[in-house]
ROGUPA-852207 format. One line per field, with one value per residue: residue number from 1; chain; x, y, z of N, C-alpha, C in turn. Coordinates in Angstrom, 1 decimal, padded with zeros to 4 digits. Example, Ala and Ser with C-alpha at 12.3 -4.5 7.8 and 13.67 -1.06 7.14 Angstrom:
BEGIN
resi <- 1  2
chain <- A  A
n.c1 <- 013.2  012.8
n.c2 <- -005.7  -002.2
n.c3 <- 007.8  007.1
ca.c1 <- 012.3  013.7
ca.c2 <- -004.5  -001.1
ca.c3 <- 007.8  007.1
c.c1 <- 013.2  012.9
c.c2 <- -003.3  000.0
c.c3 <- 007.8  007.9
***
This chain:
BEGIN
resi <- 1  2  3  4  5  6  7  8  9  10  11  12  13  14  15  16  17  18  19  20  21  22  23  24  25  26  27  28  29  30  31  32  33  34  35  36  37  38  39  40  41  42  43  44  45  46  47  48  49  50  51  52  53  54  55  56  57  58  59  60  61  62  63  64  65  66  67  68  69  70  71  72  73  74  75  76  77  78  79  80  81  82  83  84  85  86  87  88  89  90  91  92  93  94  95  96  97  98  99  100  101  102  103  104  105  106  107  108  109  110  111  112  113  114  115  116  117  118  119  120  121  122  123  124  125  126  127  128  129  130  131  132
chain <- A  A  A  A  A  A  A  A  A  A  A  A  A  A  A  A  A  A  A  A  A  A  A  A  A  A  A  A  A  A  A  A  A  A  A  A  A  A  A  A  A  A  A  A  A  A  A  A  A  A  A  A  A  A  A  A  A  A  A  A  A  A  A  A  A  A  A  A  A  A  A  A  A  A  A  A  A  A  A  A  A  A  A  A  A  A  A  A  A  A  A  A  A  A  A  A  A  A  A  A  A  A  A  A  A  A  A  A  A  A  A  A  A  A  A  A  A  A  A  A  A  A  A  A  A  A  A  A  A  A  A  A
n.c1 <- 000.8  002.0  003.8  001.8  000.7  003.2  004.4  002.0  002.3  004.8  006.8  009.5  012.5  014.4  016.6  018.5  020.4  023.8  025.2  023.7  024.0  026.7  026.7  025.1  026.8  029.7  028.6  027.6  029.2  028.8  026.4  023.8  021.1  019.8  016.9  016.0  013.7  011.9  010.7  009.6  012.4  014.0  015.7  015.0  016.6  016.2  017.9  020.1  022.2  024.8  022.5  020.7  017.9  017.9  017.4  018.0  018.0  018.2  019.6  018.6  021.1  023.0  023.8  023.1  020.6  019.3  019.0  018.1  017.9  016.6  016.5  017.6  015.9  017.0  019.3  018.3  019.1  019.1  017.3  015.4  014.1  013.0  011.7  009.5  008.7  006.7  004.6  003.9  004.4  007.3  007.4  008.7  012.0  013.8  016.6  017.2  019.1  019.7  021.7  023.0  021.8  020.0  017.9  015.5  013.4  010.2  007.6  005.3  002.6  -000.1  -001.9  -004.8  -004.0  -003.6  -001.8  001.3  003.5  006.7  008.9  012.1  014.8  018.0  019.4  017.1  014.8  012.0  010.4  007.9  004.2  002.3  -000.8  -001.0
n.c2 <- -001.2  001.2  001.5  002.3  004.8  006.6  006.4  007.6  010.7  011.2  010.9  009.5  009.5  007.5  007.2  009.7  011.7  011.6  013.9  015.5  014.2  014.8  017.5  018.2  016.9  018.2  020.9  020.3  018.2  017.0  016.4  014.2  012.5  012.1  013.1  012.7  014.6  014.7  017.4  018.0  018.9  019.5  018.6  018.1  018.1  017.4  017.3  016.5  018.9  019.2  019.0  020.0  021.2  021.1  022.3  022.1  022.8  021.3  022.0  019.3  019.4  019.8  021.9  024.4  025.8  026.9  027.3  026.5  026.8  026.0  028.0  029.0  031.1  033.4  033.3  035.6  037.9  041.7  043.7  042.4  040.9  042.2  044.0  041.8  041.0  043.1  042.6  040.3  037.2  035.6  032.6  030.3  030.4  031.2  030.7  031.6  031.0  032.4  032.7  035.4  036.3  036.5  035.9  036.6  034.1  034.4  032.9  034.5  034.7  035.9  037.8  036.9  034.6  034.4  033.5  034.9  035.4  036.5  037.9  039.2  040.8  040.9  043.0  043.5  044.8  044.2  042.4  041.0  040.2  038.1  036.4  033.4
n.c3 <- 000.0  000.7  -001.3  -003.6  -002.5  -002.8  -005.6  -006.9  -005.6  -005.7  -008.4  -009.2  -011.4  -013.1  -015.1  -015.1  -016.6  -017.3  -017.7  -016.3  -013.3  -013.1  -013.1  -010.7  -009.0  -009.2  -008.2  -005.7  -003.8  -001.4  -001.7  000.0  000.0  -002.2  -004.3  -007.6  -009.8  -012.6  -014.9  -017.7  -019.7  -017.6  -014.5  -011.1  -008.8  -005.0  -002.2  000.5  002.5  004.6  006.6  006.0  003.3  -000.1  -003.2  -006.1  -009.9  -012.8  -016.3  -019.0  -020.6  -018.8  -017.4  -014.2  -013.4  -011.6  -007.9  -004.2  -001.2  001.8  004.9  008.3  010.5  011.3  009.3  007.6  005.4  007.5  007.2  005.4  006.6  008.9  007.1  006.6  009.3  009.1  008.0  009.7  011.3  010.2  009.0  007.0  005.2  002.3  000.3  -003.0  -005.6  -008.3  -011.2  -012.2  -010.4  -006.6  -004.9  -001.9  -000.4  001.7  003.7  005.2  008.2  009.0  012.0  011.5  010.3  007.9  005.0  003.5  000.7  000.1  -002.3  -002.1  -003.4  -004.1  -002.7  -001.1  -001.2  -002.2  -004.8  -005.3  -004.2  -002.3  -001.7  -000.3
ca.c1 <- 000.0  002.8  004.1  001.4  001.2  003.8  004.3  000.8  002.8  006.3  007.1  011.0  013.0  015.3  017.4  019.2  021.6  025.0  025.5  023.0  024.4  027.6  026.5  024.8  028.5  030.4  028.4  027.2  029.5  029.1  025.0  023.2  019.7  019.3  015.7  015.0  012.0  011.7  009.6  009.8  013.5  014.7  015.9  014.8  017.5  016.2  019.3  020.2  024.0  025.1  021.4  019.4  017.1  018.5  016.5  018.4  017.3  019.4  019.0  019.2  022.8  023.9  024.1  022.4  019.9  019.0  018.7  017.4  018.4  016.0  017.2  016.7  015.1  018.1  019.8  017.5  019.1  018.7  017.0  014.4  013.9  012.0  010.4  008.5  008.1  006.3  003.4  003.2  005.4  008.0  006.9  009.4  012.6  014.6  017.8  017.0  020.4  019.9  022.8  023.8  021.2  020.0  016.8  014.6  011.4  009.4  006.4  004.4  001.6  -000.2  -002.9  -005.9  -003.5  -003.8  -000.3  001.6  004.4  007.2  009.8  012.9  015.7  019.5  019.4  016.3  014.1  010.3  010.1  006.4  004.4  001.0  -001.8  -001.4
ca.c2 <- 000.0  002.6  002.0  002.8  006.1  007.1  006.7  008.8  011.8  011.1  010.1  009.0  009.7  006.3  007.6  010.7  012.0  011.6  015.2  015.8  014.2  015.1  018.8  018.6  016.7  019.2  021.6  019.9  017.2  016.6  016.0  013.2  012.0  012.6  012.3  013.3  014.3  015.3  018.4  018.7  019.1  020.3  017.1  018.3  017.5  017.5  017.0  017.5  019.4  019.9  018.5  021.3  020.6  021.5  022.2  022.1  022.4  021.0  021.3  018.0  019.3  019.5  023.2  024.5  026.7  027.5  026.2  027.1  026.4  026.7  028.8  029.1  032.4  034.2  033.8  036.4  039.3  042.5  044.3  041.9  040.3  043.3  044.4  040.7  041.0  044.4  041.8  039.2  036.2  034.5  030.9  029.7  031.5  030.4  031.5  031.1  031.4  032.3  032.7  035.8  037.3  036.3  036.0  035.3  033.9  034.2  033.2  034.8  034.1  037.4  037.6  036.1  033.2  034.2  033.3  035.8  035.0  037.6  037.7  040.6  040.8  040.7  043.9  043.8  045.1  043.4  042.0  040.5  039.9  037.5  035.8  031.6
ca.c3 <- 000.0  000.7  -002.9  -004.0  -002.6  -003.2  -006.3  -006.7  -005.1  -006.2  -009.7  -009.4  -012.5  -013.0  -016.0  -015.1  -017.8  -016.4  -017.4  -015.2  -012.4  -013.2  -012.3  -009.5  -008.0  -009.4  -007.5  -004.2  -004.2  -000.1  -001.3  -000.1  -000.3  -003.3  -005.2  -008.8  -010.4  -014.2  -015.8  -019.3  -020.0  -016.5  -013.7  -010.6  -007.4  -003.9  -001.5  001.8  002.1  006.2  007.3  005.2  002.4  -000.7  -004.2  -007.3  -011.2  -014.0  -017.7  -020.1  -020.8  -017.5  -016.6  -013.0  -013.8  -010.2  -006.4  -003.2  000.3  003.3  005.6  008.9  010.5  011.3  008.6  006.7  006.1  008.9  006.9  004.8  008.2  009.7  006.0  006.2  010.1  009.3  007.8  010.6  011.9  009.6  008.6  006.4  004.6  001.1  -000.8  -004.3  -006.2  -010.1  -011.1  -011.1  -008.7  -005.1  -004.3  -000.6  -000.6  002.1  003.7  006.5  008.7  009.8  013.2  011.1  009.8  006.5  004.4  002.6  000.1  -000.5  -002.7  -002.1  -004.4  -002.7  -002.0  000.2  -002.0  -002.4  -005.7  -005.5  -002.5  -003.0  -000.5  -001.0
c.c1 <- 000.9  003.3  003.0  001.1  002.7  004.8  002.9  001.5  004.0  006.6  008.8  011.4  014.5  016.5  017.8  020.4  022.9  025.8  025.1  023.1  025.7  027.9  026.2  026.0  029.3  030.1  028.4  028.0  029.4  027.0  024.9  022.0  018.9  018.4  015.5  013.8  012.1  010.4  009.8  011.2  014.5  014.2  016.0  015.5  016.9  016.8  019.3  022.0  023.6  023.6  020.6  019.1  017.5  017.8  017.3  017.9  018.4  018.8  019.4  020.9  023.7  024.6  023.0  021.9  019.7  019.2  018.6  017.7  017.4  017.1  016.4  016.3  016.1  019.4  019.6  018.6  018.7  016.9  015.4  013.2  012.7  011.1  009.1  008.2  006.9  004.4  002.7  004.6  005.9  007.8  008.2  010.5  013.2  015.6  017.5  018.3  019.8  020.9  022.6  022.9  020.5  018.7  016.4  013.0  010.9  008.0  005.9  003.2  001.4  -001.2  -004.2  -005.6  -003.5  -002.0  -000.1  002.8  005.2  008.7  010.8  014.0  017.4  019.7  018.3  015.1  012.9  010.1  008.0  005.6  002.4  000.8  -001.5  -002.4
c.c2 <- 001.3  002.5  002.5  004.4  007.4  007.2  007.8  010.7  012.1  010.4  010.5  008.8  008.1  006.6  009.3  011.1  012.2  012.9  015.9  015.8  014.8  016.6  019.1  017.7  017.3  020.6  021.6  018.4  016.7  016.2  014.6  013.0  012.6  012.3  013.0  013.1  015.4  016.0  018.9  018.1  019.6  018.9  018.5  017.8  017.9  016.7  017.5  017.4  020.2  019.9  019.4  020.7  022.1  021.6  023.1  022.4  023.1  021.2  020.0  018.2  019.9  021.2  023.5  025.8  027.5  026.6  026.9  026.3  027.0  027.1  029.0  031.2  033.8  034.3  034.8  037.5  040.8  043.1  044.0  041.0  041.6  044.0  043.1  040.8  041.9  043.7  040.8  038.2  035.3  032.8  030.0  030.5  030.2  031.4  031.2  031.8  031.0  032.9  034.1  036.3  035.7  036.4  035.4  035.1  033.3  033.7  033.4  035.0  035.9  037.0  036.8  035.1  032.7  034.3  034.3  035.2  036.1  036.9  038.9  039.2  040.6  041.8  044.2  044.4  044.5  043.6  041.6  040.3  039.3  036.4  034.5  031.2
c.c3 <- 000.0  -000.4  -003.4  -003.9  -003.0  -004.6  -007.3  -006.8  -005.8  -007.1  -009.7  -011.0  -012.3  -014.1  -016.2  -015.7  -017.1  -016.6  -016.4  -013.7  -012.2  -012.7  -011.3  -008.4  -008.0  -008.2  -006.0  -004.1  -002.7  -000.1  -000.9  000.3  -001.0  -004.0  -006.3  -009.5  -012.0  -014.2  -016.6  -019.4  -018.9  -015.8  -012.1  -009.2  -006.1  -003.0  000.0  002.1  003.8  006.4  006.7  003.8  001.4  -002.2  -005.2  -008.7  -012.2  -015.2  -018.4  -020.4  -019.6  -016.9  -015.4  -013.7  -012.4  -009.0  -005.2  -002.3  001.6  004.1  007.0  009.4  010.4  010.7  007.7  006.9  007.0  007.9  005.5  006.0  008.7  008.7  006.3  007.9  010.5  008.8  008.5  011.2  010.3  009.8  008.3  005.7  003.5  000.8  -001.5  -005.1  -008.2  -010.4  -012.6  -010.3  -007.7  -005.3  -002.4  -000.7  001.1  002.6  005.0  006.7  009.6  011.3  012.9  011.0  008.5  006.3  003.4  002.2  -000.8  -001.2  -002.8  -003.2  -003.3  -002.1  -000.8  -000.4  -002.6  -004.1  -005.9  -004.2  -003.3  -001.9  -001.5  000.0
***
């Protein structure tokens, strides 16, 4: 019964282009538990690097397009830290590395318990900000 769920939820990619892997060792080469998941033409890595959960995305030819690192609270910068506390209580934080800019993605939980989802730039600067 638990295969079956989980395949349901998690469709496991069995042939990962060894360029593919090849990039994401080159980059993270201390990953492990590693699971891929294919979309389209992009191989999807979720890793965990020094006990944090780690979110990868390769192309078919083996370049890193992007990846994201939870983060915990206090690593936020000072100054995006107190823009997103100005909405409610910090939930969850991300680094999203496109290469070359920085992103954090946010999400906070205000007094009603409604979810907000912000996105600042590296400088600190609120890119997008939207109710999930």
């Amino acid at each position: 019964m638990k295969n079956i769920f989980s395949a349901i939820f998690k469709s496991h990619v069995k042939n990962v282009p060894n360029t593919v892997v090849k990039c994401l060792t080159n980059h993270f080469p201390e990953a492990i538990n590693v699971e891929w998941e294919a979309k389209e033409n992009i191989f999807e890595a979720v890793f965990y690097l020094n006990e944090i959960e780690h979110i990868a995305y390769i192309n078919e030819k083996g370049k890193l397009i992007e990846y994201k690192k939870n983060l915990w609270i206090n690593e936020l910068p000072i100054s995006i830290n107190a823009e997103a506390e100005k909405i409610g209580e910090i939930m969850n934080a991300i680094v999203i590395y496109r290469t070359p800019e920085q992103f954090y993605e946010i999400i906070v939980r205000n007094k009603e318990f409604n979810r907000t989802l912000m996105l600042f730039n590296s400088n600190g600067i609120l890119q997008t900000m939207n109710e999930i």
